[in-house]
N, C-alpha and C positions, 0 to 999 in steps of 0.2 A: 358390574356390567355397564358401560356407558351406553349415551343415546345413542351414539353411531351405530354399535354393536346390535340394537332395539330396531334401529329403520332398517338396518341390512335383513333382519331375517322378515320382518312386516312386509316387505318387498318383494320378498323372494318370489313372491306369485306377477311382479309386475313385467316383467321380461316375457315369460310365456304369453301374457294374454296381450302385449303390445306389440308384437309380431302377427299377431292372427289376421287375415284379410278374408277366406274364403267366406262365403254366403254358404248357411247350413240350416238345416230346417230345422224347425224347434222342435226338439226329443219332448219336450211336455205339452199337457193340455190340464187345463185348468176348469172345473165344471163347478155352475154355480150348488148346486148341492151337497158335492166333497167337501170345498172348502168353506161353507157355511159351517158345516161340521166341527173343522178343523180349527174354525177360528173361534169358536163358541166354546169347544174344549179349553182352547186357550186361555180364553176371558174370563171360565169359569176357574181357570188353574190358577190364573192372575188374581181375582176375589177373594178366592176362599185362602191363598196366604196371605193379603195384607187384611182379611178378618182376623187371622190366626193369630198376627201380629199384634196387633190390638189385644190381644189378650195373653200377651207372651212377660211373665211375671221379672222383673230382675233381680239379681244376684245381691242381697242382703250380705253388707259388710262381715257379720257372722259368720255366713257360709263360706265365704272370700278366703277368710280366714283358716276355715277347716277343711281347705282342699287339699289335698297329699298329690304333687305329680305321679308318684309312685305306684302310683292307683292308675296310671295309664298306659296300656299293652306297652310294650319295650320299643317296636316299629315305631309306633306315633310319639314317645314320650322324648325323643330330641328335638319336636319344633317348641316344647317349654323354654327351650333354653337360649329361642331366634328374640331379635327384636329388630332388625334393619328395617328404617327409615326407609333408606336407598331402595331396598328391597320393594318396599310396598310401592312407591312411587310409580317404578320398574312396569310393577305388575300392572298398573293402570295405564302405564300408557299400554301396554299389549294388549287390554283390555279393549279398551277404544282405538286401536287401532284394527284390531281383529274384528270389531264391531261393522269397521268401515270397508273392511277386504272385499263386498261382493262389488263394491262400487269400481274395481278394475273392468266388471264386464263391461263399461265402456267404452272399452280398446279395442273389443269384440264387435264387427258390422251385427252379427246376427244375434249377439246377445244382445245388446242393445237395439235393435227393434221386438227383441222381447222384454223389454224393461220394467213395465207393469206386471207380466205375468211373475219372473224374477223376482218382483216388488213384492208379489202378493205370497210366492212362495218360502219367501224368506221371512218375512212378517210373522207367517205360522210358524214357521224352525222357532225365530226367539221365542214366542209368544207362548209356546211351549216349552220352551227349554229354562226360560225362568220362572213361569207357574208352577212346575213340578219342583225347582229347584226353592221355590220359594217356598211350596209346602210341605216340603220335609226338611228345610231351614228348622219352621217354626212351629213341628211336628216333634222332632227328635230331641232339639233345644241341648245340645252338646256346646257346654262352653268353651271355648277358643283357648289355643296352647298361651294366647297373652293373657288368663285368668291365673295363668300357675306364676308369670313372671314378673319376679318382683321391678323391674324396668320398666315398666308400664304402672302408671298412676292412677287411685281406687276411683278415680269417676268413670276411667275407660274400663273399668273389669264392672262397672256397675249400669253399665250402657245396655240398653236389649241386645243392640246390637254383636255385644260380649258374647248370646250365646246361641246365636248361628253361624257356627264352625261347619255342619255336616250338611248336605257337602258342599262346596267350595263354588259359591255363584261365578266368581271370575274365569275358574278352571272350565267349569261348563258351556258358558257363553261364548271364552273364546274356541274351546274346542266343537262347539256346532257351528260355529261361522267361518270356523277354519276347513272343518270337514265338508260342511256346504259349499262352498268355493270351491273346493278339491272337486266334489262330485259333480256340481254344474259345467266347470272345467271339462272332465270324461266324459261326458252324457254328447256334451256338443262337441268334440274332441276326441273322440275315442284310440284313431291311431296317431295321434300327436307323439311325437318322443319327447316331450317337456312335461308328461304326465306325472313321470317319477319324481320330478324336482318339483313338480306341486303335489303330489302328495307327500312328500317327504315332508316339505315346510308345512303343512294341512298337520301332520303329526307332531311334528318340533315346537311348532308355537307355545300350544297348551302346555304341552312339556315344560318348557323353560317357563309360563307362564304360574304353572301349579310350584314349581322350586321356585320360584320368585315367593310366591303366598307363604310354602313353609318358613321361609327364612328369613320372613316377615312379622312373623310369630301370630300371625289371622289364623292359616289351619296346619291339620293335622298331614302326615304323608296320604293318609286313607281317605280324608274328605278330597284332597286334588286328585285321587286315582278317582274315585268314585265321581266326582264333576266330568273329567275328564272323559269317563267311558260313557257317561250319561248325555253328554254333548254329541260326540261323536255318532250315537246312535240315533238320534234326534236330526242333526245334520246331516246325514247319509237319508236316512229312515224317507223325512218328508219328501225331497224331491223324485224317489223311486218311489213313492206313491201317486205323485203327478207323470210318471212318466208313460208317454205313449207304448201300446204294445200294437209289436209290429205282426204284422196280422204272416201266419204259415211261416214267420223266419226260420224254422228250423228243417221246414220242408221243402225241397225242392224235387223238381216232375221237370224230363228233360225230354222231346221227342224227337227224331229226325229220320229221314228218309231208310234206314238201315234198321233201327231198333228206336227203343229208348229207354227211360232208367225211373223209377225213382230212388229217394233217399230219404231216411227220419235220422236227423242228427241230434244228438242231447249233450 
């Protein structure tokens, strides 16, 4: 996959939001309470794996030795056999580039004079999506399809880092920052017809980014599904909890000279 190939689809969300002009009012509100909350979960999510790390044992030459790939389910047992360079490289830039995707709302009038709030809301997406990631990283301690491959040299399989395979920080972060882009996009956008070509690219990212990580030979298919669903719901989750509720939307009361109606829609 070349770079060209990597900035076209990072992009894909930059067309939708530099067309935007209208003035929209902000779909969220941000309370200091809630998001004490939220950011305290985070901090807490964030400690308790780099303690966990601190005390995460590595892989002794012996045991190196007496790993049998065979030993691992049949779905996951062909990233043993990835080792692309290119691959991995690949994956980092999607990584940090998908990091940087909510910085389009600039092109946006109304997103961008909600910028701090935005700021603050996406703060908690990562803040959480790599403290959980980080603490069943160094919880589960499943070592990487590069411990089975002889391609890879004993100080990389002897690295801690060797054995946080589950699940897949890359797959996770890009796909919360790709799904939060998507849903901030709808939230303030709702009948745009550019929705589908960003949440299309909001799904594809992670995608190509989690096949990028197997064929890297970092994880398994099952740790990029599992990042992957675990971002997405973190990315969606947060900003529908900041989101305003519209007071009676569902009710409407019509009266005029003749009669009038109501109606309860769901």
């Amino acid at each position: 996959m070349t770079i060209k190939t990597i900035i076209s689809f990072l992009f894909l969300f930059l067309l939708p939001f530099s067309i935007l002009q209208a003035q929209i009012e902000s779909p969220y509100k941000c309370t200091k309470k809630k998001d004490a909350i939220i950011y305290s979960i985070g901090s807490a999510s964030l400690g308790l794996g780099y303690y966990l790390g601190t005390k995460t044992p590595t892989l002794e030459i012996e045991e190196i030795e007496l790993l049998d790939k065979n030993s691992i389910n049949r779905f996951d047992r062909i990233a043993t056999s990835y080792s692309s360079e290119r691959a991995r490289k690949a994956s980092d830039v999607f990584f940090y580039g998908a990091m940087a995707m909510p910085s389009l709302f600039v092109f946006s009038k109304s997103m961008r004079k909600d910028a701090k709030k935005l700021a603050l809301i996406y703060g908690e997406t990562l803040f959480l999506t790599v403290g959980i990631t980080s603490i069943t990283k160094k919880t589960i301690l499943r070592s990487r399809p590069l411990v089975y491959n002889s391609n890879f040299d004993i100080d990389t399989k002897m690295e801690k880092n060797a054995r946080y395979s589950f699940f897949s920080g890359h797959a996770s972060v890009v796909s919360a920052s790709s799904f939060f882009t998507a849903k901030i996009f709808a939230d303030y956008y709702p009948d745009s017809k550019w929705k589908p070509v960003v949440w299309g690219a909001a799904a594809t990212i992670p995608a190509i980014t989690g096949y990028l990580r197997v064929r890297a030979g970092k994880h398994y298919p099952t740790d990029v599904i599992t990042g992957y669903a675990v971002g997405a719901v973190i990315g969606i989750l947060i900003p529908q909890i900041h989101k305003r509720k519209k007071r009676n939307e569902n009710v409407q009361l019509s009266v005029n000279p003749t009669g009038g109606y109501f109606s309860l829609r769901f």
